[in-house]
KEPA-51053 format. One line per 2 residues: number of its first residue (from 1); for each residue x, y, z of C-alpha. Coordinates in steps of 0.02 Angstrom, whole numbers, always signed. Example, Ala and Ser with C-alpha at 12.3 -4.5 7.8 and 13.67 -1.06 7.14 Angstrom:
BEGIN
1> +615:-225:+390; +684:-53:+357 .
//
This chain:
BEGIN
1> +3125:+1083:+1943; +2980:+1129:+1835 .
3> +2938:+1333:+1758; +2775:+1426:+1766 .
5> +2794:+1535:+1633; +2970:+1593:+1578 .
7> +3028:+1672:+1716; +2954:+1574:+1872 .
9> +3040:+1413:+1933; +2952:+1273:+2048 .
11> +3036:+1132:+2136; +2967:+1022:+2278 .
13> +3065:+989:+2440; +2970:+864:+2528 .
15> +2809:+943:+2608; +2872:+1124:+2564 .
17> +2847:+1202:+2358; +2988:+1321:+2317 .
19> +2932:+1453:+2205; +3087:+1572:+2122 .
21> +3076:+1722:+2021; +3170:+1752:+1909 .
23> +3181:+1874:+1784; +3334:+1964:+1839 .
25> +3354:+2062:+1688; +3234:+2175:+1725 .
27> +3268:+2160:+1935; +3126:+2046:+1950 .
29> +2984:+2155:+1889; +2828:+2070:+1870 .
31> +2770:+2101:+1717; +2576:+2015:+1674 .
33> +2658:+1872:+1622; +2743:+1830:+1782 .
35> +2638:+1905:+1894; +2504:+1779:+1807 .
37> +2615:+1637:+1832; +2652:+1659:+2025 .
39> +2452:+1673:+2034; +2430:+1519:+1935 .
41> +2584:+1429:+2045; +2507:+1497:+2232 .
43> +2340:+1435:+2191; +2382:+1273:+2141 .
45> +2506:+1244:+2282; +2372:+1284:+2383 .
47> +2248:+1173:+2315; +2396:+1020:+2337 .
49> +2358:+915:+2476; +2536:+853:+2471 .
51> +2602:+1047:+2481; +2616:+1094:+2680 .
53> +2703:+1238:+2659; +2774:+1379:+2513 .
55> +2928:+1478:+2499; +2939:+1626:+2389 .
57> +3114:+1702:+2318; +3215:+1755:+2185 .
59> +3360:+1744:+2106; +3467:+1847:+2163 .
61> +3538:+2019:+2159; +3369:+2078:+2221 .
63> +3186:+2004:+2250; +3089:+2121:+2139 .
65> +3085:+2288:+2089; +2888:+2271:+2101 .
67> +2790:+2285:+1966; +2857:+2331:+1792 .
69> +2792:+2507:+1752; +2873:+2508:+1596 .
71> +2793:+2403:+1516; +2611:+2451:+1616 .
73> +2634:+2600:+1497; +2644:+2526:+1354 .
75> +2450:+2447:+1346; +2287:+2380:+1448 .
77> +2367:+2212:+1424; +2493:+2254:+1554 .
79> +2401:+2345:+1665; +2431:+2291:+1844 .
81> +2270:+2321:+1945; +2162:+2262:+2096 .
83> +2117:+2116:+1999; +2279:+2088:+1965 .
85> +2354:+2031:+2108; +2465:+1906:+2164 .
87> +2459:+1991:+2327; +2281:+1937:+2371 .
89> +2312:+1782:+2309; +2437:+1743:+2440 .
91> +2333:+1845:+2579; +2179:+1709:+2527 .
93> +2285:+1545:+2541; +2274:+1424:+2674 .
95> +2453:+1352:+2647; +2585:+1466:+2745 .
97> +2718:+1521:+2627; +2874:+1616:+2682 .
99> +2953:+1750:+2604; +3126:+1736:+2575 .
101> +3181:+1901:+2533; +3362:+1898:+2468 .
103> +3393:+2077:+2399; +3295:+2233:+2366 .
105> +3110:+2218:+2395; +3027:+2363:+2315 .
107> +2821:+2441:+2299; +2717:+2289:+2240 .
109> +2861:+2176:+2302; +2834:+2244:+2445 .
111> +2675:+2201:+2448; +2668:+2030:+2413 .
113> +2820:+2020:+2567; +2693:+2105:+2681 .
115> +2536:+1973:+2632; +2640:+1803:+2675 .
117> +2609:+1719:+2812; +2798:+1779:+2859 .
119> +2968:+1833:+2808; +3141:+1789:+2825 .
121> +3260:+1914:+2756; +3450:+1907:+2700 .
123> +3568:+2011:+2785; +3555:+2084:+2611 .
125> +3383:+2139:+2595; +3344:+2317:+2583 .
127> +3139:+2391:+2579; +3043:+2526:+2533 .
129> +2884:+2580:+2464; +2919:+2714:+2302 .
131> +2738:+2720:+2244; +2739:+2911:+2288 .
133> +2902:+2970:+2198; +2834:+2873:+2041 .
135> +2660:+2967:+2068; +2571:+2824:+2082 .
137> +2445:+2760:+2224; +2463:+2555:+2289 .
139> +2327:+2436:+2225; +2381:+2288:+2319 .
141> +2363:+2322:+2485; +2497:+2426:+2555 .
143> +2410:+2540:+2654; +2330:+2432:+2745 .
145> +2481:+2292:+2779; +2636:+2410:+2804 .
147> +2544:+2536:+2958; +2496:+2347:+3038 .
149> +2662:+2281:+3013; +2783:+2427:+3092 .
151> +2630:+2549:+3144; +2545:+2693:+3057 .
153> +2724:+2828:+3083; +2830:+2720:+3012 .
155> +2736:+2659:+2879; +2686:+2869:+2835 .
157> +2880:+2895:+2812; +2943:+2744:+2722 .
159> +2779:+2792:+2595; +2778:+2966:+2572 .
161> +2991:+2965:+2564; +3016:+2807:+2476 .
163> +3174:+2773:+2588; +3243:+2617:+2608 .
165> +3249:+2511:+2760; +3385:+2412:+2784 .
167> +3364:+2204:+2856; +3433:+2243:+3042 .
169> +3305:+2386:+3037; +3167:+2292:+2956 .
171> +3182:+2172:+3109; +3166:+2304:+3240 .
173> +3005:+2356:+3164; +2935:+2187:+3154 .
175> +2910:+2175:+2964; +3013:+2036:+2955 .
177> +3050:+1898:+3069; +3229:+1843:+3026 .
179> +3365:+1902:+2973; +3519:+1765:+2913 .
181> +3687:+1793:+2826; +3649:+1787:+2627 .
183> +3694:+1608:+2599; +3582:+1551:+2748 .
185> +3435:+1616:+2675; +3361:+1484:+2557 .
187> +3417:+1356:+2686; +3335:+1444:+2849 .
189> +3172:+1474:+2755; +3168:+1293:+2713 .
191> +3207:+1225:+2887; +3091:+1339:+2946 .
193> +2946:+1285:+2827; +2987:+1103:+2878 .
195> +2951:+1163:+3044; +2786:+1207:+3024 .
197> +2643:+1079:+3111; +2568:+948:+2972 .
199> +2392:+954:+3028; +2240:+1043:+2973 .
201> +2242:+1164:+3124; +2381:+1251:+3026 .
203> +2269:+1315:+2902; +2109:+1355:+3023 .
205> +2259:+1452:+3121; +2296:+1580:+2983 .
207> +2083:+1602:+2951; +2071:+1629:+3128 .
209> +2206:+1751:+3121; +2127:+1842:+2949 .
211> +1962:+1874:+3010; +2037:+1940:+3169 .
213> +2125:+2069:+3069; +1953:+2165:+3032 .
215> +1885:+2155:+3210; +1900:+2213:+3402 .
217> +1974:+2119:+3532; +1786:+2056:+3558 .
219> +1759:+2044:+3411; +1903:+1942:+3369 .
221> +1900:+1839:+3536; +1714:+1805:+3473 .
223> +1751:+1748:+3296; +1876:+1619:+3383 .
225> +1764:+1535:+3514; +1629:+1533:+3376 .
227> +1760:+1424:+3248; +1795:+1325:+3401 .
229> +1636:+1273:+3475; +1572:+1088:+3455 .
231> +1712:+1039:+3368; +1768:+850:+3394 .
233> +1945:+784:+3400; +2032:+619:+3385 .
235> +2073:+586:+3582; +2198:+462:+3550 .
237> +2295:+587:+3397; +2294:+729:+3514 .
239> +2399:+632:+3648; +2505:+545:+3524 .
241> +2533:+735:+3459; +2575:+785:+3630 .
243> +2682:+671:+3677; +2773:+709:+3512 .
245> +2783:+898:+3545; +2842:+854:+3725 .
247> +2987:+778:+3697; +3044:+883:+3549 .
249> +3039:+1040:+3668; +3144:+928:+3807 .
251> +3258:+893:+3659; +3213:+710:+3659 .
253> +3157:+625:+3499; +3015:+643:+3427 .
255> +2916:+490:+3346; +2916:+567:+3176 .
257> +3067:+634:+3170; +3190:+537:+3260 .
259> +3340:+611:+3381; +3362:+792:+3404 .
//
């Protein structure tokens, strides 16, 4: 295990870069100098060719209290703006990375949950946007993820109350993906990151899926068959791969990864 920073821990499992907060003095705020660090740590995980996938959590009792407004008052050199934002940083990568949210998930927490690729959630996690009872407006993107994550209602009332939503509820809505008992969670998120296909196609997947986000159907069903055409493939790969993802569905074994 390695830091970034004080309060940010990295450790390799394989293919998959664990990345933990922890500060949990101050509930995982991200103060400039972590919210730096995970920016620093997401970029360069994506820039690793060895790095197939990233999980992002925290130590727990909660995942983050968002960003640390205590000390955003005390100077410019905390300030936590648009260009400040580990939130876009994640929304730009190529790598998937999970979020493993193990507690309360709060504002710009929230945020950063809602730009991964996906989320698995403890049985423990609780979320809510409070930008509006602290006065303040999101930066990072909220208004734009949370309506397209659990539609424009729900995302009105979770804003403009700042109630929180529990796991079993956050599934329902479809802003997260899993829920798992507490002491699954770091587990799950890892098996399911190990899960994720090593090829290149992974990463032209989430593009495809980005610029869709901005477009119509046609639009979007455009964009794909544009990325798509005259593009050559290894013949022989593609049926090895095949093969491979046949008999792993059948429960056979699978070349690479023996018995299943």
């Amino acid at each position: 295990m390695t830091d970034v920073g004080e309060h940010l821990h990295v450790e390799d499992h394989g293919g998959t870069r664990l990345l933990t907060i922890d500060r949990p003095e101050a509930r995982n705020a991200m103060h400039a100098p972590l919210r730096r660090a995970l920016r620093a740590a997401l970029t360069e995980a994506d820039a690793d060719d060895a790095v197939r996938t990233v999980v992002l959590t925290a130590v727990d009792p909660v995942f983050s209290a968002g960003v640390d407004f205590k000390l955003v008052e005390r100077g410019p050199d905390n300030a936590a703006g648009p260009a400040d934002n580990p939130a876009a940083t994640l929304r730009a990568m190529r790598t998937p990375v999970i979020c493993a949210v193990n507690g309360a998930c709060v504002s710009g927490a929230l945020e950063v949950a809602l730009s991964a690729t996906f989320v698995v959630a403890s049985e423990r996690a609780r979320f809510a946007d409070t930008h509006a009872r602290l006065g303040v407006v999101p930066t990072w993107g909220l208004t734009a993820l949370l309506p397209r994550a659990v539609g424009a209602r729900t995302a009105r009332e979770m804003s403009i109350t700042g109630d929180f939503v529990g796991a079993d509820e956050a599934l329902r809505l479809g802003l997260v993906n899993h829920v798992v008992a507490h002491d699954e969670l770091l587990p799950f998120a890892l098996d399911l990151a190990g899960r994720v296909a090593p090829t290149a196609a992974v990463g032209d997947m989430l593009e495809l899926y980005r610029r869709g986000d901005d477009l119509t159907l046609a639009g979007a069903l455009a964009a794909e068959a544009a990325f798509s055409a005259g593009r050559r493939y290894d013949l022989d790969a593609f049926t090895e791969a095949g093969r491979a993802t046949a008999a792993r569905h059948r429960g056979g074994t699978d070349p690479e990864e023996g018995p299943r």
